[in-house]
N, CA, C and O atoms as a Maestro MAE file, in Angstrom:
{
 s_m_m2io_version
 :::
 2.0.0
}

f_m_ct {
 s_m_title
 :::
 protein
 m_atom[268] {
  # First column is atom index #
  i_m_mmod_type
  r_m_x_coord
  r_m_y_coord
  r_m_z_coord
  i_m_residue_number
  s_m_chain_name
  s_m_pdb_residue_name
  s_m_pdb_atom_name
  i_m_atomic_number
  :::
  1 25 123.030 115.204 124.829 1 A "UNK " " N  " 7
  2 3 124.110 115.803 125.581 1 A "UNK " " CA " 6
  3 2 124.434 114.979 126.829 1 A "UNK " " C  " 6
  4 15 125.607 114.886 127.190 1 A "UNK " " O  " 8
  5 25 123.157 114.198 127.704 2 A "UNK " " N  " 7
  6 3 123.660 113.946 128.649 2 A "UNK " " CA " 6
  7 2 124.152 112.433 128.501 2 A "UNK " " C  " 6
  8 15 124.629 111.896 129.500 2 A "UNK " " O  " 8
  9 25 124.035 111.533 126.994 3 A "UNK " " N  " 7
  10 3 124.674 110.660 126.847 3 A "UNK " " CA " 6
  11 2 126.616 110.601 126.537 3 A "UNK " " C  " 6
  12 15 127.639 109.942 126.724 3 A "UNK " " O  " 8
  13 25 126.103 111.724 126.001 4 A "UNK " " N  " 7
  14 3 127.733 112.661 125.677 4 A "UNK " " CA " 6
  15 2 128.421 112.367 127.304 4 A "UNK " " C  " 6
  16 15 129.168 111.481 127.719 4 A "UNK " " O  " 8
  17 25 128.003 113.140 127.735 5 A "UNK " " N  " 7
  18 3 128.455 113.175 129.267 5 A "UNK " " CA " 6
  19 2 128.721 111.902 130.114 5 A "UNK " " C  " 6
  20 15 129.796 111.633 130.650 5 A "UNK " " O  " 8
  21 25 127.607 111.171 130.156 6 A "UNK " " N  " 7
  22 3 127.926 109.399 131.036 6 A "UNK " " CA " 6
  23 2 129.157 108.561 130.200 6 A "UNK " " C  " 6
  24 15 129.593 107.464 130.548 6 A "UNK " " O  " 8
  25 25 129.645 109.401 128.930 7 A "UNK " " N  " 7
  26 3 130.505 108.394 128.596 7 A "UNK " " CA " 6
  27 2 132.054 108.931 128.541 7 A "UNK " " C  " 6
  28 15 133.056 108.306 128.191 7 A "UNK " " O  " 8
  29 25 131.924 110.417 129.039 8 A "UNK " " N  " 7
  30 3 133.312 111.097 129.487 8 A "UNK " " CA " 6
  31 2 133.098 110.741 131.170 8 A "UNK " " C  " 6
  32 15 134.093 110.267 131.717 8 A "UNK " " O  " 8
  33 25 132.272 110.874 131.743 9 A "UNK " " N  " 7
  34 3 132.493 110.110 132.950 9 A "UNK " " CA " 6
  35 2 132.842 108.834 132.995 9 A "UNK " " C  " 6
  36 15 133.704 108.432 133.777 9 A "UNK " " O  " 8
  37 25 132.224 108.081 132.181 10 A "UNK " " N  " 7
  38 3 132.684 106.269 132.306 10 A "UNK " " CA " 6
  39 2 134.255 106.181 132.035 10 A "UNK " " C  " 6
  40 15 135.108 105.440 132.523 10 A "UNK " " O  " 8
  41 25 134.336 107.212 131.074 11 A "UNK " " N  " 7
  42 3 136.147 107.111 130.570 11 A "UNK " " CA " 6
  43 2 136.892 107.551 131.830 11 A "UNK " " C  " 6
  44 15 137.668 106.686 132.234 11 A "UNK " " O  " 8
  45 25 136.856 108.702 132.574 12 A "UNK " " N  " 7
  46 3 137.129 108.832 133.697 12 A "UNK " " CA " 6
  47 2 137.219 107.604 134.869 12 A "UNK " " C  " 6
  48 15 138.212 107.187 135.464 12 A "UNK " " O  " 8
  49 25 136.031 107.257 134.952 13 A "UNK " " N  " 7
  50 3 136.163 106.301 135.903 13 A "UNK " " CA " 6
  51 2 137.123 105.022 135.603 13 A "UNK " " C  " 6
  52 15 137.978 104.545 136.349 13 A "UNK " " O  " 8
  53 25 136.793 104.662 134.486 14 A "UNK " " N  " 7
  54 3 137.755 104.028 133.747 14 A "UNK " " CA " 6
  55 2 139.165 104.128 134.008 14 A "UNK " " C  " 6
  56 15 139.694 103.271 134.716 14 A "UNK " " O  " 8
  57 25 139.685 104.859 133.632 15 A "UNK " " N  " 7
  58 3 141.201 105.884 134.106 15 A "UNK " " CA " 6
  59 2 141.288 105.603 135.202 15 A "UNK " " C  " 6
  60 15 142.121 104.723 135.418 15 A "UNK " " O  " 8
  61 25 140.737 106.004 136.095 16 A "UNK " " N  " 7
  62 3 141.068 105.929 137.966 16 A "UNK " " CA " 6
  63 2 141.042 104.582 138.000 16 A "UNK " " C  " 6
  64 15 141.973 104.311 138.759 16 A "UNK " " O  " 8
  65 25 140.395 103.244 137.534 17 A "UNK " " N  " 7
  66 3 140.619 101.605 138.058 17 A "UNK " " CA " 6
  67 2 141.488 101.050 137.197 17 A "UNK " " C  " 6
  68 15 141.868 99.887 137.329 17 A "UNK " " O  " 8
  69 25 141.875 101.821 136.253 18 A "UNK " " N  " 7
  70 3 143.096 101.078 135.054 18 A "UNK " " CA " 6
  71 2 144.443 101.235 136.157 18 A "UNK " " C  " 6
  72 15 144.773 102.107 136.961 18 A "UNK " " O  " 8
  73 25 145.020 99.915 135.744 19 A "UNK " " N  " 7
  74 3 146.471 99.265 136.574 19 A "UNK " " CA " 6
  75 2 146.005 98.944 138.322 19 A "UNK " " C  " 6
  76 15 146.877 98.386 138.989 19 A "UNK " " O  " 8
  77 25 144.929 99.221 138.896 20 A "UNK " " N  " 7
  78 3 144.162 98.943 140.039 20 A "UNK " " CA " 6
  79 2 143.501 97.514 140.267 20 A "UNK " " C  " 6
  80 15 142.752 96.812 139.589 20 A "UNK " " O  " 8
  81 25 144.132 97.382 141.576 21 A "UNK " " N  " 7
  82 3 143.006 96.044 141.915 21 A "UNK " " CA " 6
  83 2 141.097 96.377 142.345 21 A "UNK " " C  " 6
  84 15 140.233 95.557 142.657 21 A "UNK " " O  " 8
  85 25 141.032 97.365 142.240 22 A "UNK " " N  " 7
  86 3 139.664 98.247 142.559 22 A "UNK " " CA " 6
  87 2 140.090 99.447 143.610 22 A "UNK " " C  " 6
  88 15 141.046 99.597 144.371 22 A "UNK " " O  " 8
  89 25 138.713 100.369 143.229 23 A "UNK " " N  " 7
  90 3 138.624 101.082 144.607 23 A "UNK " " CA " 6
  91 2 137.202 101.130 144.911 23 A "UNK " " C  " 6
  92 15 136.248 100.530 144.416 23 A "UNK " " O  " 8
  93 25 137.341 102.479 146.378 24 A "UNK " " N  " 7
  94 3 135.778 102.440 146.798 24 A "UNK " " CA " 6
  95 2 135.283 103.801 145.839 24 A "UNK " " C  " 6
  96 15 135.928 104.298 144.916 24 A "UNK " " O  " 8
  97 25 134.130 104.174 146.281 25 A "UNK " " N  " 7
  98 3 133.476 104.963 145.355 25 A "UNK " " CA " 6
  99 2 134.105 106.477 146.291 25 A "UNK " " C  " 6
  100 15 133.626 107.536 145.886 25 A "UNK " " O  " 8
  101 25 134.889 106.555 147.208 26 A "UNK " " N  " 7
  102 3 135.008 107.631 147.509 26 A "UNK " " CA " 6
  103 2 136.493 108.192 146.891 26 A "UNK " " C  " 6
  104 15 136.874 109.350 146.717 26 A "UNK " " O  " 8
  105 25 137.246 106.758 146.602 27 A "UNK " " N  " 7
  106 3 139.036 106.895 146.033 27 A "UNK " " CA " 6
  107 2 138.793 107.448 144.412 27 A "UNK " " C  " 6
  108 15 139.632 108.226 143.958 27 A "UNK " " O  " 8
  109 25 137.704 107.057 143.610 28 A "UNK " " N  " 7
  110 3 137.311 106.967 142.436 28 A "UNK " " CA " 6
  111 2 137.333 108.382 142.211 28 A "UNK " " C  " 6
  112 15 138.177 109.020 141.581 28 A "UNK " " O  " 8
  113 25 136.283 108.810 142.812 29 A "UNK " " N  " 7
  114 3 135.436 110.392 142.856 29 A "UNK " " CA " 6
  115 2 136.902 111.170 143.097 29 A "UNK " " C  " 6
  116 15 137.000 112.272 142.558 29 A "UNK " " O  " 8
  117 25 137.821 110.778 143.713 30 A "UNK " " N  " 7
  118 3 138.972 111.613 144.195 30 A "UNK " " CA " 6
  119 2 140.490 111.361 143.048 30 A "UNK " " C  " 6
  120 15 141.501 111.991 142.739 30 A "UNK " " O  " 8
  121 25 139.972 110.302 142.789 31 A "UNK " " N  " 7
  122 3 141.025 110.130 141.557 31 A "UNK " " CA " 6
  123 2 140.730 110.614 139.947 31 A "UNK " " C  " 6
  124 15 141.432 110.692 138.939 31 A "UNK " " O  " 8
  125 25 139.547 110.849 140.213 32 A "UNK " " N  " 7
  126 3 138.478 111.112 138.668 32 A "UNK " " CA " 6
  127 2 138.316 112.811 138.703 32 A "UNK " " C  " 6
  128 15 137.947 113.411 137.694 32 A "UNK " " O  " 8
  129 25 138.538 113.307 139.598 33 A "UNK " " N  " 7
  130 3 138.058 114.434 140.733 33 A "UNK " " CA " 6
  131 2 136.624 115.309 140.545 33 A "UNK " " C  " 6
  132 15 136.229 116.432 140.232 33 A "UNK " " O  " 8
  133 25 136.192 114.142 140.910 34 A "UNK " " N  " 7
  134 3 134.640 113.960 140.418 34 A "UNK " " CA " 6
  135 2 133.788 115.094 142.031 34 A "UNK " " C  " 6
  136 15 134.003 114.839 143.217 34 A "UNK " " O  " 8
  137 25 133.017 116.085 141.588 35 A "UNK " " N  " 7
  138 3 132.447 116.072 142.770 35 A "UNK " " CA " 6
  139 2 130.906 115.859 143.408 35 A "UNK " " C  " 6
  140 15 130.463 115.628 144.532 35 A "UNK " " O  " 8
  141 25 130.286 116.081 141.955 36 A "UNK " " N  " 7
  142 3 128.905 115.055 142.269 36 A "UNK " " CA " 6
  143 2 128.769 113.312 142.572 36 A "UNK " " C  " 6
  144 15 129.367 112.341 142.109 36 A "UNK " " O  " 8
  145 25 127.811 113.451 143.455 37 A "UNK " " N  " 7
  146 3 127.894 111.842 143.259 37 A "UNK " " CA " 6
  147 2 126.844 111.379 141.970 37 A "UNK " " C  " 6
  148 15 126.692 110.196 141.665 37 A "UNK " " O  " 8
  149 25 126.290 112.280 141.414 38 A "UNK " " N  " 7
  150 3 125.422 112.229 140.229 38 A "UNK " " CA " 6
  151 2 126.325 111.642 139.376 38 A "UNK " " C  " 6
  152 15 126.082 110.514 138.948 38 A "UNK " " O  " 8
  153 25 127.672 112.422 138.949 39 A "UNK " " N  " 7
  154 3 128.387 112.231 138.015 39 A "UNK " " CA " 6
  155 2 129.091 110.772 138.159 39 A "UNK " " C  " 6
  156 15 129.360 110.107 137.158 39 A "UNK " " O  " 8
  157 25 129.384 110.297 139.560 40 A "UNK " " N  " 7
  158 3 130.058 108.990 139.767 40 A "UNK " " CA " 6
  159 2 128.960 107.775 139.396 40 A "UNK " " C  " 6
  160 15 129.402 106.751 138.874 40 A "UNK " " O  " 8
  161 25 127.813 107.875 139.617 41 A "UNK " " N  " 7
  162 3 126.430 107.017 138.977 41 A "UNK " " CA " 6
  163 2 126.219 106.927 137.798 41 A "UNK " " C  " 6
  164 15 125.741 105.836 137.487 41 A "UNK " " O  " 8
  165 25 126.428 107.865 136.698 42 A "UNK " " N  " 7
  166 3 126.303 108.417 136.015 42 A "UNK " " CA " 6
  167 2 127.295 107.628 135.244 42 A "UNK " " C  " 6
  168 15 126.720 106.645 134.776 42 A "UNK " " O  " 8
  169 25 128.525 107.654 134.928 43 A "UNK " " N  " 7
  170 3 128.908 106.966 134.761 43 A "UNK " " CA " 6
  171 2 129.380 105.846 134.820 43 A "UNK " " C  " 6
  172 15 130.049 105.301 133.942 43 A "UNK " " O  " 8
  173 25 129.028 105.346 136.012 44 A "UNK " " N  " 7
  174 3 128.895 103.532 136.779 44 A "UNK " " CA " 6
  175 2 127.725 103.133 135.793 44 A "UNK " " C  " 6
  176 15 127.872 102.203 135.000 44 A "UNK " " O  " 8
  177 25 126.817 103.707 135.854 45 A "UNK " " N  " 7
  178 3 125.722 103.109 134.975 45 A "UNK " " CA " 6
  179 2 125.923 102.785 133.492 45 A "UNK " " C  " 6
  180 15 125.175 102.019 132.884 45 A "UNK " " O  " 8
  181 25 126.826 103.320 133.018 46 A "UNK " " N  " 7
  182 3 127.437 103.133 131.758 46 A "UNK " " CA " 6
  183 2 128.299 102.612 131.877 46 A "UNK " " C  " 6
  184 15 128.080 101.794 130.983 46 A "UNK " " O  " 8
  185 25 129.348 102.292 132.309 47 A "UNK " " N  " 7
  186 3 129.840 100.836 132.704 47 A "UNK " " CA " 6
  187 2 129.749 99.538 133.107 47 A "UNK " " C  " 6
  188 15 130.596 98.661 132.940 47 A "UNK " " O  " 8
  189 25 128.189 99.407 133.899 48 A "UNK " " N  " 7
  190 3 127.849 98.220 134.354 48 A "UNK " " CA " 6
  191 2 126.972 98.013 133.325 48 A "UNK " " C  " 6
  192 15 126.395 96.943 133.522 48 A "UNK " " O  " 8
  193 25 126.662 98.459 132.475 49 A "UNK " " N  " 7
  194 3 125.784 98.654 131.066 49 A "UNK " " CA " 6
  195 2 126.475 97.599 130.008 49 A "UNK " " C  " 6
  196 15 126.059 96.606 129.410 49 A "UNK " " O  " 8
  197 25 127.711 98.285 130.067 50 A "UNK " " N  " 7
  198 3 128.804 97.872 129.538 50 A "UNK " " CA " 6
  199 2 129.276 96.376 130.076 50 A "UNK " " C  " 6
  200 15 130.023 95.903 129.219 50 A "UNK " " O  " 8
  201 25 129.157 95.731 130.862 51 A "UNK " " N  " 7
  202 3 129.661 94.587 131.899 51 A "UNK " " CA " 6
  203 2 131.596 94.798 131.722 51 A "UNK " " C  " 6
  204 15 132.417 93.904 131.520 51 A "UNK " " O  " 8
  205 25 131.805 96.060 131.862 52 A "UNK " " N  " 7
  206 3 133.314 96.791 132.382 52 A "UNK " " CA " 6
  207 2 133.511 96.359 133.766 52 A "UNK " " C  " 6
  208 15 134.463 95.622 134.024 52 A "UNK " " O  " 8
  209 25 132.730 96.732 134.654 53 A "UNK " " N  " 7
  210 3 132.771 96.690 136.366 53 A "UNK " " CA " 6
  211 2 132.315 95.980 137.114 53 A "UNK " " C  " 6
  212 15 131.093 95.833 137.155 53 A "UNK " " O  " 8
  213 25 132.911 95.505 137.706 54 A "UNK " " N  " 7
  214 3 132.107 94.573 138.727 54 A "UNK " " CA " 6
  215 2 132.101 95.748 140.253 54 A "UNK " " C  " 6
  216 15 132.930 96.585 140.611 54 A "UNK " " O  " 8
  217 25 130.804 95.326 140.844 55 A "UNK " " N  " 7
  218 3 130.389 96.538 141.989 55 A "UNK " " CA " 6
  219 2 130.229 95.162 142.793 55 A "UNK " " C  " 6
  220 15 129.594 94.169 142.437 55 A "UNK " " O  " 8
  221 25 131.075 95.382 144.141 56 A "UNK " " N  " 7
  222 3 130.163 95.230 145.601 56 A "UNK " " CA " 6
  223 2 130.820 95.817 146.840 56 A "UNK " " C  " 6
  224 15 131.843 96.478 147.019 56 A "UNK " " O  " 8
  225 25 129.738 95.277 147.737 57 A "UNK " " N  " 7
  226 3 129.887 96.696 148.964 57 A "UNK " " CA " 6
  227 2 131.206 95.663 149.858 57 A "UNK " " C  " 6
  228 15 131.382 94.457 149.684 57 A "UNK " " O  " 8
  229 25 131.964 96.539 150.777 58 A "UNK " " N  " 7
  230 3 132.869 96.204 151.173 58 A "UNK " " CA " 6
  231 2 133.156 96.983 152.510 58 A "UNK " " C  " 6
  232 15 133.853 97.996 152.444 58 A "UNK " " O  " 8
  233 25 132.615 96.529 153.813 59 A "UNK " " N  " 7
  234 3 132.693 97.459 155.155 59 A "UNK " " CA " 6
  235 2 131.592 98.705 155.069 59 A "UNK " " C  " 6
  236 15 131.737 99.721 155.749 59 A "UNK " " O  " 8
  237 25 130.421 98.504 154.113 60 A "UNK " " N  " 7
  238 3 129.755 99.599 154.021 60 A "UNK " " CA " 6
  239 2 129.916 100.605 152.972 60 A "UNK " " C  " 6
  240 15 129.178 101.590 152.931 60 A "UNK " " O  " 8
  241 25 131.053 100.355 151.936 61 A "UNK " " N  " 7
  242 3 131.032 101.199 150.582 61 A "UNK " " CA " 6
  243 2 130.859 100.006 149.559 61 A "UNK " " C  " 6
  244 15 130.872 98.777 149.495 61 A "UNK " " O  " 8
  245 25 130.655 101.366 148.658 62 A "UNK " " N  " 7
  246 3 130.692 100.352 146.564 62 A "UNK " " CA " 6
  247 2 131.970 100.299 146.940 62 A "UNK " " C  " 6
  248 15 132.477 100.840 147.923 62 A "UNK " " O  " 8
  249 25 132.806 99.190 145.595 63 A "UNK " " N  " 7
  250 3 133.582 98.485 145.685 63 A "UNK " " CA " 6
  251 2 133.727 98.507 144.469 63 A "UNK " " C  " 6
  252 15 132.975 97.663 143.983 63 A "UNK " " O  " 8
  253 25 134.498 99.209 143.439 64 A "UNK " " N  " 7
  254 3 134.296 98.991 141.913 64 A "UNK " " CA " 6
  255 2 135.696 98.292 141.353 64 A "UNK " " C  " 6
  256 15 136.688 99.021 141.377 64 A "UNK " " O  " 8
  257 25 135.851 97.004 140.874 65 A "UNK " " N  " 7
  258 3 136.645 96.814 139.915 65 A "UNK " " CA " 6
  259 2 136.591 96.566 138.744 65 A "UNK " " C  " 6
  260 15 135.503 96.130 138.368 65 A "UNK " " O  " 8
  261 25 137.741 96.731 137.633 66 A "UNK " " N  " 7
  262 3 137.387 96.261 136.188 66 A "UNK " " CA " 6
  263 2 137.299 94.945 136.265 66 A "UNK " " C  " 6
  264 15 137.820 94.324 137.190 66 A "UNK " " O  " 8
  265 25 136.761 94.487 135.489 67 A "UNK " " N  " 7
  266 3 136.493 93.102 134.798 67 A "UNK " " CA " 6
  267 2 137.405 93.087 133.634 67 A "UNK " " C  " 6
  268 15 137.429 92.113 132.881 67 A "UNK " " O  " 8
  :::
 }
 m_bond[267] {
  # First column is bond index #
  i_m_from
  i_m_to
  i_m_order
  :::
  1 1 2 1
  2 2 3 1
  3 3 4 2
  4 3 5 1
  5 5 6 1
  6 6 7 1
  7 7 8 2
  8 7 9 1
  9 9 10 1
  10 10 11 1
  11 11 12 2
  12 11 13 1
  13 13 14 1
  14 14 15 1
  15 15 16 2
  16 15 17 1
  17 17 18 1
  18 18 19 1
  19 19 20 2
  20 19 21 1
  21 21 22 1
  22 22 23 1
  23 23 24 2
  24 23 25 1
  25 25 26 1
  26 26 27 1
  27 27 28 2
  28 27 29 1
  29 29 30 1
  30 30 31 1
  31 31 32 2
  32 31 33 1
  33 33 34 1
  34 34 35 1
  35 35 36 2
  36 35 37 1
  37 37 38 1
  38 38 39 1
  39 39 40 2
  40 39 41 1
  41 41 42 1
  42 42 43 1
  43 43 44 2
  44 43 45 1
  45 45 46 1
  46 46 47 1
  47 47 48 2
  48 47 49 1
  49 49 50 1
  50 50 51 1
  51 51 52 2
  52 51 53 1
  53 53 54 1
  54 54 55 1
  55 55 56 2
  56 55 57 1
  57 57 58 1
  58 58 59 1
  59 59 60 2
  60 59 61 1
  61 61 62 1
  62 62 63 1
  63 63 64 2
  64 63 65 1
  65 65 66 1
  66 66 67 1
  67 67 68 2
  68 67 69 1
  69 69 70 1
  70 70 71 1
  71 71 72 2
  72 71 73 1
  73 73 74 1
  74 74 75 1
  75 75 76 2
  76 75 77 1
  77 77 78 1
  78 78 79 1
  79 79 80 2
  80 79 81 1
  81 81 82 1
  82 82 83 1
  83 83 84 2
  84 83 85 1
  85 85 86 1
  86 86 87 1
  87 87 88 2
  88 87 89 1
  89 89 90 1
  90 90 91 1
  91 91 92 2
  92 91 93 1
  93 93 94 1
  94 94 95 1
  95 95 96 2
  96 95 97 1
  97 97 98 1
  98 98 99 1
  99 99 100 2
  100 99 101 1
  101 101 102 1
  102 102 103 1
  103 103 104 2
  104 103 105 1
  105 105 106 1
  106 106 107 1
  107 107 108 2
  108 107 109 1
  109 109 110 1
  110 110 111 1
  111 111 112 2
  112 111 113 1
  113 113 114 1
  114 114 115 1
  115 115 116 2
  116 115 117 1
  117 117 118 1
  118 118 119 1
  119 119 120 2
  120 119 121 1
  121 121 122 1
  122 122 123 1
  123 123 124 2
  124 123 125 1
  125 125 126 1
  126 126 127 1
  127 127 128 2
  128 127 129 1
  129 129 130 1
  130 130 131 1
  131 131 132 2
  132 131 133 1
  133 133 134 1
  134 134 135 1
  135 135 136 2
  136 135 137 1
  137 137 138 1
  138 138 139 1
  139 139 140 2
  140 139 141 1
  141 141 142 1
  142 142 143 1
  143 143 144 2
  144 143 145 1
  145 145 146 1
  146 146 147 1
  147 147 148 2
  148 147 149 1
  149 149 150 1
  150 150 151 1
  151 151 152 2
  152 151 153 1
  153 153 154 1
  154 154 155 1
  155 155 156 2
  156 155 157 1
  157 157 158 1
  158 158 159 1
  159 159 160 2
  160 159 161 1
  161 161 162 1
  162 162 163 1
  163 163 164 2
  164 163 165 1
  165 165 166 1
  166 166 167 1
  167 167 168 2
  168 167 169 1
  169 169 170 1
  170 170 171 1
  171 171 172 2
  172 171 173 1
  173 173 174 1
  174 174 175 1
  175 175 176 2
  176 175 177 1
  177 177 178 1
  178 178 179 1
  179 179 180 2
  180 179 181 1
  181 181 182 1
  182 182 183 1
  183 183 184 2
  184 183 185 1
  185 185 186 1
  186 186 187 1
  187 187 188 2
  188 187 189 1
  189 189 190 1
  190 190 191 1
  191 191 192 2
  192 191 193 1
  193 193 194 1
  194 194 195 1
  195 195 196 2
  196 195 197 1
  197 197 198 1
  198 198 199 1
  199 199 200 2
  200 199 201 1
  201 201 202 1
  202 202 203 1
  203 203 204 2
  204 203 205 1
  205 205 206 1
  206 206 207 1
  207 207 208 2
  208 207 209 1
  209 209 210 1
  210 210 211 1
  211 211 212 2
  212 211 213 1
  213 213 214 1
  214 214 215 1
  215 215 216 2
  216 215 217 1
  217 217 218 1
  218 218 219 1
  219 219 220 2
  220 219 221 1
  221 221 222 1
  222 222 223 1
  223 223 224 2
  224 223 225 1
  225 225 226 1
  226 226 227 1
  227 227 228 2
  228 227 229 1
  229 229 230 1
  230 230 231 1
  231 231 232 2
  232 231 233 1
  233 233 234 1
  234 234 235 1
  235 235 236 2
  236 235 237 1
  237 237 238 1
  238 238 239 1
  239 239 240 2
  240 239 241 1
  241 241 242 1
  242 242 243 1
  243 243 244 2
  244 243 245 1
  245 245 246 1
  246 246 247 1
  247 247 248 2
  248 247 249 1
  249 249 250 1
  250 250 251 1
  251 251 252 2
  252 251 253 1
  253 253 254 1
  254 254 255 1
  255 255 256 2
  256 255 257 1
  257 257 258 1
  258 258 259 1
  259 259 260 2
  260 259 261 1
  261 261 262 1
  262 262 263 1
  263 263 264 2
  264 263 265 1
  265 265 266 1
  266 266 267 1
  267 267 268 2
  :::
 }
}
């Protein structure tokens, strides 16, 4: 079940950086309308799994874009 789950989140997250030059992990969660940060990891981890995302920090946040 909870693989079920990291990969409707990854699709989500997905969705929020499609046509995007990136966002931070707080635009994501708000575009995904995500409200755990469990769920935003959760599926980052299945994306960077994936080599979908590139992550880095930027003024002190994640920084997620597609690849």
């Amino acid at each position: 079940m909870l693989k079920e789950k990291a990969g409707a989140l990854a699709g989500q997250i997905w969705e929020a950086l499609n046509g995007t030059e990136g966002l931070t992990q707080k635009q994501i969660k708000k575009t995904a309308k995500m409200k755990a940060d469990k769920d935003f990891f959760l599926g980052m981890g299945w994306l960077l799994r994936e080599d979908k995302v590139a992550v880095s920090e930027v003024e002190g946040e994640i920084f997620v874009k597609l690849v």
